[in-house]
C-alpha positions in Angstrom: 5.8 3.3 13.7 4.3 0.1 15.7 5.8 -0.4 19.3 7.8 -3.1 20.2 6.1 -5.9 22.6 7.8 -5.0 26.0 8.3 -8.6 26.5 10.9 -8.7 23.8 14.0 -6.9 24.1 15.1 -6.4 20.6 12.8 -6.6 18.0 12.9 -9.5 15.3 13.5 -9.6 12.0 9.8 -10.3 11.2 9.0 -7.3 13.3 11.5 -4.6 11.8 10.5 -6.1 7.9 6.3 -5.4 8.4 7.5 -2.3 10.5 9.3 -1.1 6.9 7.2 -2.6 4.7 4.3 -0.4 6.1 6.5 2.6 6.6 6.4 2.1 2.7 3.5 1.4 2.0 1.7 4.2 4.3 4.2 6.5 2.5 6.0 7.5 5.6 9.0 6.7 3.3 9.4 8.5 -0.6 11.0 6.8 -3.0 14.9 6.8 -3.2 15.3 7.3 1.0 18.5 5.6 1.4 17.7 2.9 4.3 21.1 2.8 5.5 22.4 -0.5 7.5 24.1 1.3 10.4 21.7 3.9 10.8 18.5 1.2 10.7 20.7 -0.9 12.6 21.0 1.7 15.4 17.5 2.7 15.7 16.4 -0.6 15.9 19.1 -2.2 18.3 19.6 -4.9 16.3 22.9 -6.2 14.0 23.7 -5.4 10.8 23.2 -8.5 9.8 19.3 -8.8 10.8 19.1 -5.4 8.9 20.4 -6.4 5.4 18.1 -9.7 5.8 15.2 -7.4 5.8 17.0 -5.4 3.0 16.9 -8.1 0.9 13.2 -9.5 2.2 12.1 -6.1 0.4 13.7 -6.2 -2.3 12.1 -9.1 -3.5 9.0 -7.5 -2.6 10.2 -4.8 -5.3 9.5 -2.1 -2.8 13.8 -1.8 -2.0 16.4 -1.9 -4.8 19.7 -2.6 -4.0 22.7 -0.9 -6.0 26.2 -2.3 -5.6 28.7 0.0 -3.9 25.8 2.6 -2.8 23.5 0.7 -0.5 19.5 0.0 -0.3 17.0 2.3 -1.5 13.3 3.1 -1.2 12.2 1.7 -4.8 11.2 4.0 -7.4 8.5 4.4 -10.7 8.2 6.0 -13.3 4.7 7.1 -14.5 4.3 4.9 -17.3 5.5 1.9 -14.7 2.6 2.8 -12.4 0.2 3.1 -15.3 1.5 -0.1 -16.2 0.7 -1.5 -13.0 -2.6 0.3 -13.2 -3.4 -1.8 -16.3 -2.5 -5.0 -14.8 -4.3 -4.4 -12.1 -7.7 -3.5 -13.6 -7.2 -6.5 -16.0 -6.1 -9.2 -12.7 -9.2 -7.7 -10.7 -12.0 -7.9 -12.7 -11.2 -11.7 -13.0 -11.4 -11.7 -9.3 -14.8 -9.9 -9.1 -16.0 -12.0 -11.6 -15.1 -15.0 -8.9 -15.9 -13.7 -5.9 -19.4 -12.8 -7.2 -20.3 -16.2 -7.7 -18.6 -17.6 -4.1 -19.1 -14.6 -1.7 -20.6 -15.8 1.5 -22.7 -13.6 3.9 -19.8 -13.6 6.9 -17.2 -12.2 3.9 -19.8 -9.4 3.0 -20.1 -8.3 6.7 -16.0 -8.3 7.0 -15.7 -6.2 3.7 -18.5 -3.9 5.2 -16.5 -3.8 8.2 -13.7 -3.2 6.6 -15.2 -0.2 4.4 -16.8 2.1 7.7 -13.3 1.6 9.3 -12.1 3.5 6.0 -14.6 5.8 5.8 -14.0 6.8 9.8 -10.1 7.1 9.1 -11.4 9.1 6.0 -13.4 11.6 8.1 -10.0 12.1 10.3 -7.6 12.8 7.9 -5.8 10.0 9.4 -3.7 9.2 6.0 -1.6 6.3 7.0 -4.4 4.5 8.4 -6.8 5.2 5.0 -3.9 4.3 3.0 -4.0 0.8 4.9 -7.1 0.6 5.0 -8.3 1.4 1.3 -5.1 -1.2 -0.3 -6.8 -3.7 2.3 -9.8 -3.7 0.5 -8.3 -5.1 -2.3 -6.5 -7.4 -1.0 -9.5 -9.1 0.4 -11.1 -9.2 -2.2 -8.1 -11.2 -3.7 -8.0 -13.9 -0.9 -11.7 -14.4 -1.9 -10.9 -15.1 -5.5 -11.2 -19.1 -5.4 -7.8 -19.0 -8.5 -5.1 -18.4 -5.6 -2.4 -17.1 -8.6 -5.1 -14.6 -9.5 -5.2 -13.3 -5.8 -1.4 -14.1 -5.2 -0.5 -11.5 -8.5 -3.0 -8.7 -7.3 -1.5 -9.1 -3.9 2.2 -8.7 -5.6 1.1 -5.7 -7.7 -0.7 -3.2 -5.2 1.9 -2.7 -2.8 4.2 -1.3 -5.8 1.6 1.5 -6.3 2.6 3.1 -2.9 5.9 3.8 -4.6 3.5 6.2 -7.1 5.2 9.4 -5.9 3.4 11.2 -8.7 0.0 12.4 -6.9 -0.9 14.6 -3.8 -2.3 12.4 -1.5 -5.0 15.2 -0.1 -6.3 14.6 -3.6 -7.0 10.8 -3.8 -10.3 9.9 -5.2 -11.1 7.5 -2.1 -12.3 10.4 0.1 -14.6 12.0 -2.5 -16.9 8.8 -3.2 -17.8 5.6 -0.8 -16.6 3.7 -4.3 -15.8 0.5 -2.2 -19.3 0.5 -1.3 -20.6 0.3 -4.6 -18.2 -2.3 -6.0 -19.3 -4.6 -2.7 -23.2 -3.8 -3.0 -22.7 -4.6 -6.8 -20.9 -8.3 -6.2 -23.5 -8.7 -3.3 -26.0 -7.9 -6.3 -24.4 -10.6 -7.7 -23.9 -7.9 -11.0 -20.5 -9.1 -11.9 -20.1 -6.8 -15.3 -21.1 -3.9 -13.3 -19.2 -4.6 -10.1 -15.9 -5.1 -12.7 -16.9 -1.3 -14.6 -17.3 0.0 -11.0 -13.9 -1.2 -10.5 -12.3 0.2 -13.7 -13.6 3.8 -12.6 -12.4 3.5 -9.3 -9.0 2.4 -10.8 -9.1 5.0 -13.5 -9.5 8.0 -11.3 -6.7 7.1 -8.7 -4.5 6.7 -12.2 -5.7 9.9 -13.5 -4.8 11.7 -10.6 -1.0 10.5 -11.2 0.2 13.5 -13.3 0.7 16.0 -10.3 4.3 15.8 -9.3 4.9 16.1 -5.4 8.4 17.0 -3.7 9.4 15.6 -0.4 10.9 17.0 2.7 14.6 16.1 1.7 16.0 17.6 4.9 14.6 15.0 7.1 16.4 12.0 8.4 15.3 8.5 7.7 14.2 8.1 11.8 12.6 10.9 11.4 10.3 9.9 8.7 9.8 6.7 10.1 8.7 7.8 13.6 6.5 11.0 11.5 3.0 10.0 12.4 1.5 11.5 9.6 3.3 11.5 5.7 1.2 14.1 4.3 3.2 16.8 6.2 6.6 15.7 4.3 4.9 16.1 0.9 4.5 19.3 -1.2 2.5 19.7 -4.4 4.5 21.3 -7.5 
């Protein structure tokens, strides 16, 4: 979990919603946690009120669903959802690759190459959280390249629900087997557009394939606990 600037006493709204967000995202949180109001409330030392405006912040993100009478949840999906997602987001991509080919400048190359050791390094650690970050980042780069802004704007929508995938070990993820990122970059810089898109589809394709192991989660654990847990992988089980 990020620390709080010592310079401000209670941590804003802003500052509790990214701090959940990526608590998602990073998997630090399975789907339906219950992200109770007096309990976030507490931990963060803030009001109740600042809490269900975050609530509802993620909700609309899709990552939280609210249920009348029960409280806020950690979002869920099925495995067809995610393969739906999947689709869409092969299909929404390879229209941005297609774009960024032709417009990719050489300081945007060196930040995606940046961007790509950092991965590899947190991939060499086993430091999950950070990968996780790291490897949906590359993506979403790629999308604020793409010169059609509601092309990048969907992709940017649609990856974060993937983290709510519960359906895979994460030990197992195709990211630490092959520099794939590489080759889709070196491909665009190429300027091989069809090839940098079917580069794409197989990297997609084998993170979707790998969604057919289910994984159980550390049940007995309470919400602080997972969010303070440095490292996600040791609440998840393989079936």
């Amino acid at each position: 979990m990020r620390q709080q600037p010592k310079s401000d006493p209670k941590p804003s709204e802003e500052f509790i919603y990214t701090d959940l967000y990526n608590a998602i995202c990073e998997r630090h949180l399975p789907p339906d946690t219950k992200l109770g109001e007096a309990m976030l409330a507490e931990h963060y030392g803030v009001s109740r009120t600042i809490i269900r405006q975050v609530l509802l912040r993620l909700s609309s993100d899709r990552l939280v669903k609210l249920e009348p009478n029960r409280g806020a949840f950690v979002a869920s999906l099925s495995l067809e959802e995610a393969r739906q997602i999947y689709e869409a987001w092969r299909l929404v991509e390879a229209a941005i690759i297609r774009d960024v080919t032709q417009s990719i400048t050489p300081e945007q190359i060196a930040s995606l190459r940046s961007l790509i050791a950092a991965e590899r390094v947190a991939c060499d650690e086993q430091n999950y959280p950070l990968l996780t970050r790291l490897s949906t980042q590359f993506h979403v780069q790629l999308a604020d390249l793409c010169r059609n802004k509601f092309l990048g704007r969907f992709l940017k929508e649609l990856i974060p629900q993937t983290s709510l995938a519960y359906f895979y070990e994460i030990r197992k993820m195709p990211v630490c087997t092959k520099d794939e990122h590489s080759e889709i970059l070196e491909l665009i810089v190429a300027g091989d557009a069809e090839a940098a898109v079917s580069a794409a589809k197989q990297h997609l394709d084998g993170i979707e394939s790998s969604l057919n192991a289910r994984v159980a989660f550390d049940r007995q654990m309470s919400l602080v606990d997972k969010l303070m847990s440095p490292n996600p992988v040791a609440k998840i089980r393989s079936l």
